[in-house]
C-alpha positions as CSV (number, residue, x, y, z in Angstrom):
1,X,0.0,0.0,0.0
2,X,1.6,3.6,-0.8
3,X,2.1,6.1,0.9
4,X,-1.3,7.9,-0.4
5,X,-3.7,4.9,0.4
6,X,-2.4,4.7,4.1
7,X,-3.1,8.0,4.6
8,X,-7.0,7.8,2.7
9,X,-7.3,5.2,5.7
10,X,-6.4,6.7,8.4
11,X,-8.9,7.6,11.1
12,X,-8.0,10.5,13.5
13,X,-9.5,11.0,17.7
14,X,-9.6,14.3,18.5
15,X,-8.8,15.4,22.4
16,X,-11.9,15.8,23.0
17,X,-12.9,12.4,22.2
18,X,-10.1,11.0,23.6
19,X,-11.0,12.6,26.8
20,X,-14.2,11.6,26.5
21,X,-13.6,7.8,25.5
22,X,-10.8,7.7,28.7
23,X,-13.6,8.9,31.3
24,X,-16.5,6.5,29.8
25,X,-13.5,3.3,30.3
26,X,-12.9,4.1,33.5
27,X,-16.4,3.9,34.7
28,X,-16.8,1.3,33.1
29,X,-15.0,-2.1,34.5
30,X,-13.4,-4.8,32.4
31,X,-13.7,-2.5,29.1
32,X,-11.0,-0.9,27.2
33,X,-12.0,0.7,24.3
34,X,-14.8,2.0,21.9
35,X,-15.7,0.1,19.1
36,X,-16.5,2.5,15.6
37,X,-18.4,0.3,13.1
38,X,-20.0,1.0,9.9
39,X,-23.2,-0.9,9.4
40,X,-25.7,-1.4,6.4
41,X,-28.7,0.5,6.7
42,X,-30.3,4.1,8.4
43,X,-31.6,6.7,6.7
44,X,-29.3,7.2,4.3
45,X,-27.6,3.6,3.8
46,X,-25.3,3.4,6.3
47,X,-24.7,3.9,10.1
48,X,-22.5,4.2,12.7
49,X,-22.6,1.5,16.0
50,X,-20.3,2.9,18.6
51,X,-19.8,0.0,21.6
52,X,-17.6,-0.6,24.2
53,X,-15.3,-3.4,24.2
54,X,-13.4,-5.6,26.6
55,X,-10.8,-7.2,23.9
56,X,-9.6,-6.2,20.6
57,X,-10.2,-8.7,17.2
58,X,-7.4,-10.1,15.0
59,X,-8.9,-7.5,12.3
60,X,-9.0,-4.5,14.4
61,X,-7.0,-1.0,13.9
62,X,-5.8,0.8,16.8
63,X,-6.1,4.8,17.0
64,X,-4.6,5.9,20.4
65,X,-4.5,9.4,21.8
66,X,-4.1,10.7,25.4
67,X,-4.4,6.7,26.9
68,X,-7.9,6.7,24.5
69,X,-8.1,4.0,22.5
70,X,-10.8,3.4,19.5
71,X,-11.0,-0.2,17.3
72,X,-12.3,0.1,14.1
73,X,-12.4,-3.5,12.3
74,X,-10.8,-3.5,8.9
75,X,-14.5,-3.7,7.0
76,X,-15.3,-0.7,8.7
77,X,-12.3,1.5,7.5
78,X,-12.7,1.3,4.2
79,X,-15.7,3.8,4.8
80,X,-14.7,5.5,7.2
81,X,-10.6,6.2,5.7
82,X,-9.9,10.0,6.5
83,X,-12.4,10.4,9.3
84,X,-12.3,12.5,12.3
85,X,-13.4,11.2,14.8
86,X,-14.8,14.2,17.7
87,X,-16.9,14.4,20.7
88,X,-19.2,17.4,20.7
89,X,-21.0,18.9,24.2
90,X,-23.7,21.9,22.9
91,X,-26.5,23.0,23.0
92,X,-27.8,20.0,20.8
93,X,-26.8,17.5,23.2
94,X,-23.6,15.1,24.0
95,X,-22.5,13.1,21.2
96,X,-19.6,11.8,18.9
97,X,-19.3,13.0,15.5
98,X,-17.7,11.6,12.6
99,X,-16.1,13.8,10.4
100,X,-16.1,11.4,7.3
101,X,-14.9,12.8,3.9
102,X,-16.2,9.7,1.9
103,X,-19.8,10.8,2.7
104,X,-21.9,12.8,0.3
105,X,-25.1,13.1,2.1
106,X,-25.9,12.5,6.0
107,X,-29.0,12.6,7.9
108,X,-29.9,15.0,10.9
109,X,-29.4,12.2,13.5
110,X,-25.5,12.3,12.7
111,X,-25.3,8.9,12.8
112,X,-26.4,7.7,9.4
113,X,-24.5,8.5,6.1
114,X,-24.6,7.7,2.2
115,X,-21.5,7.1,-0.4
């Protein structure tokens, strides 16, 4: 893979979500990460499950910031190469938020997204 394509896939945390995934862990015993999946189906074809985890899984990547840690299996990445990957607290509520580049049309419920 060239230099080029690694960088399409990679998948950035940013410190708030980091902060935010490390505070959620620690409350919560025996798990160690979140799990980012992309899923068929939602309002506009595909969807985000965000879980947390107690292991990792032979296909799973790694990103790591701040002692954070978010698995994304290998399925999952190729929709999701180049995303950001935030936690948001306004007025709007709590949430994460994926920043994904890939997607050309998302519904209002942030969680649902079309290629």
């Amino acid at each position: 893979m060239g230099a080029d394509a690694k960088t399409a896939m990679k998948v950035e945390m940013t410190e708030s979500a980091a902060k935010r995934i490390s505070k959620i862990v620690r409350d919560e015993p025996g798990k160690i990460a979140l799990r980012v999946a992309v899923e068929g189906g939602g309002c506009s074809g595909f969807s985000y499950k965000f879980d947390l985890v107690d292991g990792r899984n032979d296909d799973d990547i790694a990103i790591e910031r701040d002692g954070a840690t978010i698995l994304i299996d290998d399925m999952s990445l190729i929709y999701m190469g180049g995303s950001v990957i935030d936690f948001v607290d306004d007025l709007m509520g709590q949430s994460f938020q994926i920043r994904n580049p890939n997607a050309v049309a998302s519904c209002g419920c942030g969680t649902s997204f079309s290629i």
